[in-house]
C-alpha positions as CSV (number, residue, x, y, z in Angstrom):
1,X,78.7,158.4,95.2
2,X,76.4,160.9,93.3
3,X,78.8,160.6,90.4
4,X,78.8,156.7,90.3
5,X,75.2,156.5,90.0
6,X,75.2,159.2,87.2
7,X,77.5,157.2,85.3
8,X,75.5,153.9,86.2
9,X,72.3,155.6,84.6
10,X,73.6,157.4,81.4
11,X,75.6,153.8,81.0
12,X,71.9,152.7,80.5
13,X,70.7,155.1,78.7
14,X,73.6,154.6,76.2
15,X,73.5,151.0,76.0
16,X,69.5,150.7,74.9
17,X,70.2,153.7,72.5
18,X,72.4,151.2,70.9
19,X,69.9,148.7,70.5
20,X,67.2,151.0,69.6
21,X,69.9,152.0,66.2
22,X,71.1,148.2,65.9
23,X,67.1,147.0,65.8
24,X,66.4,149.6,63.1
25,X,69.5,148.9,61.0
């Protein structure tokens, strides 16, 4: 359960560090 919401999170985390390189490209 603790381990689902981790992954939920850093799924986050990756997903607007993708759009934070994509804006500045």
């Amino acid at each position: 359960r603790l381990n689902e919401a981790a992954g939920c999170s850093l799924v986050s985390i990756i997903v607007d560090h993708i759009f934070l390189c994509i804006r500045d490209a």
